[in-house]
KOLFIFI-814601 format. One record per residue: residue number from 1; residue in three letters; chain; x, y, z of N, C-alpha, C in turn. Coordinates in nm, 4 decimals, decimal comma. Each point is the difference from the previous one (the first is absolute). Layout:
// KOLFIFI-814601
SITE	num	residu	chaine	n_xx	n_yy	n_zz	ca_xx	ca_yy	ca_zz	c_xx	c_yy	c_zz
SITE	NUM	ALA	A	X	Y	Z	X	Y	Z	X	Y	Z
...
END
This chain:
// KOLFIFI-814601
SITE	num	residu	chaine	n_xx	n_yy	n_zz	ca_xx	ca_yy	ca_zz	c_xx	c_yy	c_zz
SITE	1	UNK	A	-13,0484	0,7586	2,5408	-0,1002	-0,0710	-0,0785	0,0704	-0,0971	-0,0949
SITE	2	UNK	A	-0,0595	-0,1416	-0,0141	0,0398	-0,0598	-0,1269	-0,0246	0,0202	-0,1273
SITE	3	UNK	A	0,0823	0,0167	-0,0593	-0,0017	-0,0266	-0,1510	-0,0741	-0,0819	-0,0426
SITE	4	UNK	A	-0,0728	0,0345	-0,1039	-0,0989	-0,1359	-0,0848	0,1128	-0,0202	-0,0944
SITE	5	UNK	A	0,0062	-0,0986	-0,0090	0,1149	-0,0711	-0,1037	0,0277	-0,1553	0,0359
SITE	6	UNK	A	0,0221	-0,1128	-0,1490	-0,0109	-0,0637	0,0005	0,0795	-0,0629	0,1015
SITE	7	UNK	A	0,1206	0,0149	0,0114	0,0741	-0,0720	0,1387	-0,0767	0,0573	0,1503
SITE	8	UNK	A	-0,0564	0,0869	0,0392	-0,0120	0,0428	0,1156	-0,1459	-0,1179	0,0275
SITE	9	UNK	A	-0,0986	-0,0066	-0,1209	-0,0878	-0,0881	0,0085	0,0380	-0,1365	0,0024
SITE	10	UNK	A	0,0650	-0,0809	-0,0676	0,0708	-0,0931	0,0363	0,0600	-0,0042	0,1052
SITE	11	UNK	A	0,0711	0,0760	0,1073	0,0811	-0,0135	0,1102	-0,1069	0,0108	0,0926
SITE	12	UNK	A	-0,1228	0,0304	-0,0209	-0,0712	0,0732	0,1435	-0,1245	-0,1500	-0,0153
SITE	13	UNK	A	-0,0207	-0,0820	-0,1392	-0,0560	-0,1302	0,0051	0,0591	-0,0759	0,0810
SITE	14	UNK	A	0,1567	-0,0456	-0,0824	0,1016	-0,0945	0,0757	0,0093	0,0147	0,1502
SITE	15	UNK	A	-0,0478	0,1447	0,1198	0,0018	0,0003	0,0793	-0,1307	-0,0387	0,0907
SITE	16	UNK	A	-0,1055	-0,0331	-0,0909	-0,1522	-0,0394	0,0248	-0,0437	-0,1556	-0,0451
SITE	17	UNK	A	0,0794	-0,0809	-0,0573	0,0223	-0,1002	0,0026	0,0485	-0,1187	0,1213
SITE	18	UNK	A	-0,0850	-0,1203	-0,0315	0,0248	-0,0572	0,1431	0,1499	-0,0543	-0,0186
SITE	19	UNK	A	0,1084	0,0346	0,1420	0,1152	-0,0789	0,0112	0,0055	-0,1630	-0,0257
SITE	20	UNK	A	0,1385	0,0003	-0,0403	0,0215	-0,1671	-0,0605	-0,0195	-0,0854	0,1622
SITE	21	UNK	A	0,0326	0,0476	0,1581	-0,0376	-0,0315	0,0675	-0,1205	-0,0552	0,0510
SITE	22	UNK	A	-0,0895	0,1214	-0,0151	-0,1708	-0,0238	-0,0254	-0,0349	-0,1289	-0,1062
SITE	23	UNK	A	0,0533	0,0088	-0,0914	-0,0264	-0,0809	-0,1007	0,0409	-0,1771	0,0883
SITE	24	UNK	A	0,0755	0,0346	0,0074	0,0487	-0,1504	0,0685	-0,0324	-0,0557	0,1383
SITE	25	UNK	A	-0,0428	0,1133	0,0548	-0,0591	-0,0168	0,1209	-0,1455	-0,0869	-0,0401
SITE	26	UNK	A	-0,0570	0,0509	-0,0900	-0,1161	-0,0050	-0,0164	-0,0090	-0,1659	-0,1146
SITE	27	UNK	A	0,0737	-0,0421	-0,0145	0,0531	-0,1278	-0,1246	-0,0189	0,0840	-0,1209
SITE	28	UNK	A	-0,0058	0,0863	-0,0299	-0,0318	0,0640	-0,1474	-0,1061	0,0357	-0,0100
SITE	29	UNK	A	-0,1025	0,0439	0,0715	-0,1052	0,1070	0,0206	-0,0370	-0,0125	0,1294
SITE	30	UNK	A	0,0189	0,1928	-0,0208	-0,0331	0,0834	0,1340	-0,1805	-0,0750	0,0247
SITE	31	UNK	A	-0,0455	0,0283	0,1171	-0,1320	0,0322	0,0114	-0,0909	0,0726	-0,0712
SITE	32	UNK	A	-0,1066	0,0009	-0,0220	-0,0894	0,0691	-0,0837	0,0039	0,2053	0,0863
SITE	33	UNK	A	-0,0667	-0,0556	0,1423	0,0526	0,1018	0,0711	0,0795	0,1214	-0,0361
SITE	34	UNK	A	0,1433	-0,0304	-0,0011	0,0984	0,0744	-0,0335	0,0068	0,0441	-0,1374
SITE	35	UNK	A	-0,0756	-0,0390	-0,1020	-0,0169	0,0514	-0,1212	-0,0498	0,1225	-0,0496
SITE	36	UNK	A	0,0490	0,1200	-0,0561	-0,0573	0,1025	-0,0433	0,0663	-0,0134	-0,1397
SITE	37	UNK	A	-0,1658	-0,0336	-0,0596	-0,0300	-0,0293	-0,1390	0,0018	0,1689	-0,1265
SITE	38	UNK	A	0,1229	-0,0121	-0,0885	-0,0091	0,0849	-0,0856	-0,0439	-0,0126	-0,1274
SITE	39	UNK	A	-0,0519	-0,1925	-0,0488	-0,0237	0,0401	-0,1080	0,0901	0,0201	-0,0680
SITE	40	UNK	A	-0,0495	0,0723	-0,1386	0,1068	-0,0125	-0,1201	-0,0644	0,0055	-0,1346
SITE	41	UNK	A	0,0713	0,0046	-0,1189	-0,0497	-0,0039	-0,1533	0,0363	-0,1445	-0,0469
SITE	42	UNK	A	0,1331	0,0242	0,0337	0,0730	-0,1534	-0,0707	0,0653	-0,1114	0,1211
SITE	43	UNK	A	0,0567	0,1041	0,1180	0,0278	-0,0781	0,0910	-0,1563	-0,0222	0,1237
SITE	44	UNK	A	0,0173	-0,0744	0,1118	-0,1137	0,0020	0,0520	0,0623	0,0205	0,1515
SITE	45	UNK	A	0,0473	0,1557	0,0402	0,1401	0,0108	0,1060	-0,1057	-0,0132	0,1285
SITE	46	UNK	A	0,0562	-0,0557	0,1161	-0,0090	-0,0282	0,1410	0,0839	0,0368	0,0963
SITE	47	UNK	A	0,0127	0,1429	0,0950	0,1054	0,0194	0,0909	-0,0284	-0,0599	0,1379
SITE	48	UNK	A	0,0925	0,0272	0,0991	0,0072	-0,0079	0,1463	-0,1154	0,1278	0,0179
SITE	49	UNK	A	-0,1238	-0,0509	0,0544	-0,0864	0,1466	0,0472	0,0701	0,0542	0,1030
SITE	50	UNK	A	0,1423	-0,0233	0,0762	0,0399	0,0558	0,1309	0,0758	0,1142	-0,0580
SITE	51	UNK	A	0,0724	-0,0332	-0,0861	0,0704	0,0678	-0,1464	-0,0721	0,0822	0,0186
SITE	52	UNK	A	-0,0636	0,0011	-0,1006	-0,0630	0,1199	-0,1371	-0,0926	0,0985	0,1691
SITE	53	UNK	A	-0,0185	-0,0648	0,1235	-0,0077	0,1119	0,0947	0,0815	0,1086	0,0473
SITE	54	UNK	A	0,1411	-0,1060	-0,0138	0,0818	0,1063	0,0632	0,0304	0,1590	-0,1175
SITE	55	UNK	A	-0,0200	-0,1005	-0,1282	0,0346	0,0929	-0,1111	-0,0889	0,0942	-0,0444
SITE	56	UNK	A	-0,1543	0,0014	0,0493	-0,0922	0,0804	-0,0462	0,0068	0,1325	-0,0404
SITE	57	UNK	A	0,0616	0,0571	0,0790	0,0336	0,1677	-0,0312	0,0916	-0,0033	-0,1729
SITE	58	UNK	A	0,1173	-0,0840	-0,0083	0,1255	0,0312	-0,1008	-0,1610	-0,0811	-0,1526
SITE	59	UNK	A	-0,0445	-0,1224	0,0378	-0,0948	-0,0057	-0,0820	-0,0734	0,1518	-0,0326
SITE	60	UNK	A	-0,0827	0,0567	0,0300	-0,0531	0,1066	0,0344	0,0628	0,1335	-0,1052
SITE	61	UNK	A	0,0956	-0,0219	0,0422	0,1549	0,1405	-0,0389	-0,0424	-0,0278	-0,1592
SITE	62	UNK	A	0,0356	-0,1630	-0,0169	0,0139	0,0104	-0,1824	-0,1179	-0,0415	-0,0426
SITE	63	UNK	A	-0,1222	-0,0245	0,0357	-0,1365	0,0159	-0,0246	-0,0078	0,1509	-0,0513
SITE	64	UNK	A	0,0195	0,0894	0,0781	-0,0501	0,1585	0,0117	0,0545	0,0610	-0,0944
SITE	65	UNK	A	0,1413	-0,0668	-0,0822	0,0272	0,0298	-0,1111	-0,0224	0,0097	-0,1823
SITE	66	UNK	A	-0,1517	-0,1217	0,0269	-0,0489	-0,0014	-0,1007	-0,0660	0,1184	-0,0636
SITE	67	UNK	A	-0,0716	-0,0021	-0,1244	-0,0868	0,1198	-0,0258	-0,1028	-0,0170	0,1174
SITE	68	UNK	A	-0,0585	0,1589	-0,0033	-0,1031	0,0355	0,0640	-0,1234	-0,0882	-0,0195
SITE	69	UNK	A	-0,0038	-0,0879	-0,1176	-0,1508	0,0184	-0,0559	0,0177	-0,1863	0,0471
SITE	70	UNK	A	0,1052	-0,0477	0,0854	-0,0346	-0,1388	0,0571	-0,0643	0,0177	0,1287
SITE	71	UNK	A	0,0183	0,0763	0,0933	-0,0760	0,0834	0,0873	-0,1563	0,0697	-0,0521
SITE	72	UNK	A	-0,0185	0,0037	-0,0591	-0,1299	0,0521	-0,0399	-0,1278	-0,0452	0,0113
SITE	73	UNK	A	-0,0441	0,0063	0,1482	-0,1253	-0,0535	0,0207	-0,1319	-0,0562	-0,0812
SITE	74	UNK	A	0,0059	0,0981	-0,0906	-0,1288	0,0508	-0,0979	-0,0081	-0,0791	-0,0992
SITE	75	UNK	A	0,1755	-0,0250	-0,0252	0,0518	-0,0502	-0,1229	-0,0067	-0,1873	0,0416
SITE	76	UNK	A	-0,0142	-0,0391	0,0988	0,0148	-0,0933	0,0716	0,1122	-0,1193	-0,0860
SITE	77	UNK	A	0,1540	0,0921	-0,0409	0,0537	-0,1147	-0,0294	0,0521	0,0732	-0,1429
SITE	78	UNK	A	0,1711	-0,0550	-0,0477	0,0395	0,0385	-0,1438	0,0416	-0,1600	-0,0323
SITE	79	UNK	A	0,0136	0,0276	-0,1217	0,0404	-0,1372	-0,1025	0,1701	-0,0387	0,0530
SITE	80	UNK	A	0,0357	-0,1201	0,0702	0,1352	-0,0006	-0,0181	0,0959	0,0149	-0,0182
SITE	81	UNK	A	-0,0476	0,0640	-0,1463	0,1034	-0,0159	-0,1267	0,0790	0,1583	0,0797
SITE	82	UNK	A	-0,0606	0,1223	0,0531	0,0241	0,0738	0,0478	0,1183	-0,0213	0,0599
SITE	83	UNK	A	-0,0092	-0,0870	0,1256	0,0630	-0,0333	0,1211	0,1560	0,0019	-0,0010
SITE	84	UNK	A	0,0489	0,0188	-0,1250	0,1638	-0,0106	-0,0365	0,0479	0,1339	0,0208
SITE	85	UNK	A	-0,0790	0,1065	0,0283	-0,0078	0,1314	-0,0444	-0,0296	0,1115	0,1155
SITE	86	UNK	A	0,1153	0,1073	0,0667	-0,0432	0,0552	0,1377	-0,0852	0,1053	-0,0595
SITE	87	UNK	A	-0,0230	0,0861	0,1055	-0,0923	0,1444	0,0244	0,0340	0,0953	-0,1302
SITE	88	UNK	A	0,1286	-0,0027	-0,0334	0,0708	0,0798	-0,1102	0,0146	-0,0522	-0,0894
SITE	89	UNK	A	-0,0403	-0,0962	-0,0430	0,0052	-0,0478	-0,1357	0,0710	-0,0975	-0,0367
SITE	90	UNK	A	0,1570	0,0240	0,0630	0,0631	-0,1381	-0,0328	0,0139	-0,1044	0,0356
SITE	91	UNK	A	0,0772	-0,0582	-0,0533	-0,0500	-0,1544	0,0045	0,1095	-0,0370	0,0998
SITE	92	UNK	A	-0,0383	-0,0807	0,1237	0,0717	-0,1019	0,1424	0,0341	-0,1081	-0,0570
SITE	93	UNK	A	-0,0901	-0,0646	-0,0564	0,0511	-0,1296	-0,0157	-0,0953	-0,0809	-0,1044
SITE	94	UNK	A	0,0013	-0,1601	-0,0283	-0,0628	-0,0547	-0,1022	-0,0650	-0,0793	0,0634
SITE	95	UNK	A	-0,0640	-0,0628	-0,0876	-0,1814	-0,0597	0,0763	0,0839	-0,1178	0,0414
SITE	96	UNK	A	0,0435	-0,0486	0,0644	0,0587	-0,0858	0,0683	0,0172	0,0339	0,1818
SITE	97	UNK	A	0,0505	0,1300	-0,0460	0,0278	0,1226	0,1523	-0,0963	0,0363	0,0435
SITE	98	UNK	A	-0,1193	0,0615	-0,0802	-0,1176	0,0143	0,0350	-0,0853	-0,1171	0,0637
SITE	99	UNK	A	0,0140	-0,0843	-0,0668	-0,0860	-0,1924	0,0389	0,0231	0,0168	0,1663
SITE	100	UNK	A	0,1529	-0,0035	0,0505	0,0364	0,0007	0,1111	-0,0465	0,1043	0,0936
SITE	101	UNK	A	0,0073	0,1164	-0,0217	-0,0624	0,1382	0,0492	-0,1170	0,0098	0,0674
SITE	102	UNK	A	-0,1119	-0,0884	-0,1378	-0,1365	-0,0272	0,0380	-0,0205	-0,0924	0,0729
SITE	103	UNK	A	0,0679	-0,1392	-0,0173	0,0392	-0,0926	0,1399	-0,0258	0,0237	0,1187
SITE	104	UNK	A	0,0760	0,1122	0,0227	0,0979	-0,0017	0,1422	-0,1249	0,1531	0,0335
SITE	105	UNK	A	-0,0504	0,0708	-0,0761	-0,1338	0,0581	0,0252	-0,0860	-0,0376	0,0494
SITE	106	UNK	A	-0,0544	-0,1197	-0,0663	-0,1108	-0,0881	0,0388	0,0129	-0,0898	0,1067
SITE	107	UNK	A	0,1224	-0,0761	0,0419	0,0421	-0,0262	0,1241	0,0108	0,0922	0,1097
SITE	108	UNK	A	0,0237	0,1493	-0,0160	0,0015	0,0371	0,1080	-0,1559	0,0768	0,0712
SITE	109	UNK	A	-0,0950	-0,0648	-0,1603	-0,1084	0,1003	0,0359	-0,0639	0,1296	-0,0819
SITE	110	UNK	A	0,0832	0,0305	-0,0722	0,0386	0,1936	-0,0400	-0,0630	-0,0373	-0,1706
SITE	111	UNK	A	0,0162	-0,1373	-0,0977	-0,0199	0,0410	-0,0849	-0,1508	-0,1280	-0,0476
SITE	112	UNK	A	-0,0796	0,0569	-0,0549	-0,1414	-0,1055	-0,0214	0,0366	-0,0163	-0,1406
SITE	113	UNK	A	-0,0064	-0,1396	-0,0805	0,0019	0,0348	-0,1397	-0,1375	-0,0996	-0,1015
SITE	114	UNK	A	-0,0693	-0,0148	-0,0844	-0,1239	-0,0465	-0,0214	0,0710	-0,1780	-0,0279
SITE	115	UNK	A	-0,1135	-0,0423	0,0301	0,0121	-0,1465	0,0028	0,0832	-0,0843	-0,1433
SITE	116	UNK	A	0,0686	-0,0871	-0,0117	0,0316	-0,0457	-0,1409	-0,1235	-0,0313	-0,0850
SITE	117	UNK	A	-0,1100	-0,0473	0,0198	-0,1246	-0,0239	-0,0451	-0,0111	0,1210	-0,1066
SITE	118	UNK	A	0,0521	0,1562	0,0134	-0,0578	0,1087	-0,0184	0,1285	0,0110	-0,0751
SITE	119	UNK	A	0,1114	-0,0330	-0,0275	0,1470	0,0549	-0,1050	-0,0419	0,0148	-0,1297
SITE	120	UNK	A	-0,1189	-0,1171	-0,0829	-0,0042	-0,0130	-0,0683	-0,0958	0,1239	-0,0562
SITE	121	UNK	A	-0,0593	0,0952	0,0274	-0,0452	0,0464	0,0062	0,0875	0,1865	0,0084
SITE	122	UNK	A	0,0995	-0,0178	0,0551	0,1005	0,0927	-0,0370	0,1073	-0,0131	-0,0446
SITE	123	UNK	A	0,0120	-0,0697	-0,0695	0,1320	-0,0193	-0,1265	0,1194	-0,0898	0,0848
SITE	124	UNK	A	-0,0879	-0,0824	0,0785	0,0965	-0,1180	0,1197	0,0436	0,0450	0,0693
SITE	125	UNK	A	0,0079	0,1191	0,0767	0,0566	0,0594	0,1320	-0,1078	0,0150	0,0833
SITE	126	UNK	A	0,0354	0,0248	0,1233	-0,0672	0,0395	0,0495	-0,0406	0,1749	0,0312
SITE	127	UNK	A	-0,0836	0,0176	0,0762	-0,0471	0,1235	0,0205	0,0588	0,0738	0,1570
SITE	128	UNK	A	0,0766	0,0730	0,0199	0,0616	0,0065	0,1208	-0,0264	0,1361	0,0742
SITE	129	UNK	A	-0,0146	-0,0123	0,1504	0,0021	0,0929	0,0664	0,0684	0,0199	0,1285
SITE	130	UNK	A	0,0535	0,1336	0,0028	0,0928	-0,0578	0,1611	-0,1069	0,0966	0,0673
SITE	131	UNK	A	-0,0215	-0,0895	0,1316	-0,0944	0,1058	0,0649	0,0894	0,0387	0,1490
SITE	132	UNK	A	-0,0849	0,0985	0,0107	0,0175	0,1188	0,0812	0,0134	-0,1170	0,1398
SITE	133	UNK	A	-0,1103	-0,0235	0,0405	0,0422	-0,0967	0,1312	0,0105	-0,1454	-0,0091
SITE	134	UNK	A	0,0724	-0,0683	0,1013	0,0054	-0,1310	-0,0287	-0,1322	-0,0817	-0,0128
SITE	135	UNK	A	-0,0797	-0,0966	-0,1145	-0,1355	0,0043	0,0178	0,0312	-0,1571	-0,0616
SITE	136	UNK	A	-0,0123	-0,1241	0,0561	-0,0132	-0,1230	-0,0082	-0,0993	-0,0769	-0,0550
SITE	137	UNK	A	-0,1446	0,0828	0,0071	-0,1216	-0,0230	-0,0722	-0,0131	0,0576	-0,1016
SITE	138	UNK	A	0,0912	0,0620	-0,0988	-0,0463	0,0925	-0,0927	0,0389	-0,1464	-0,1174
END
């Protein structure tokens, strides 16, 4: 299993990112197509969707490491601010690591988070949930 930790999330993005090849193939943007959109707080991140397929499971691994209560159906969703923070309490990484996490969540499917329209309304974050199956309409 992977480690949730700030380098393992960074290394497992950098591997879901489109190649400088792709890039140039393409004059400096891929196709819309090939885009699996993650979103973001401050950045607005875009991977290779062929990527973040092959990677779905290791995504998955450090999803499952969050608290319980981002999974929480009922609860439909925790405050961000959480997201720095595993199952046990301590702290993975800083809202920077997390930004990326939820990214590469939402690109692969696994994490829904409430619209920016709605931040203002929870102290500028968003509201996050990783769900149970991959769900594109949520």
């Amino acid at each position: 299993m992977i480690e949730l930790t700030p380098e393992n999330v960074f290394d497992l993005a950098s591997k879901c990112f489109f190649d400088d090849e792709v890039i140039e193939k393409y004059n400096g943007t891929p196709p819309q197509e090939l885009w699996a959109k993650g979103g973001g707080i401050v950045r607005n991140l875009v991977f290779d969707k062929r990527k973040i397929e092959e990677h779905k499971n290791e995504i998955k691994e450090l999803l499952l490491q969050l608290p319980d209560e981002f999974m929480d159906k009922e609860k439909q969703g925790v405050s961000f601010v959480k997201m720095p923070f595993k199952k046990d309490g301590t702290q993975w990484g800083e809202q920077n690591h997390a930004e990326l996490l939820m990214a590469l969540g939402k690109a692969a499917g696994m994490v829904w988070y409430t619209p920016r329209e709605l931040w203002a309304l929870t102290l500028g974050v968003p509201i996050v949930q990783v769900l149970q199956e991959n769900n594109d309409d949520k």
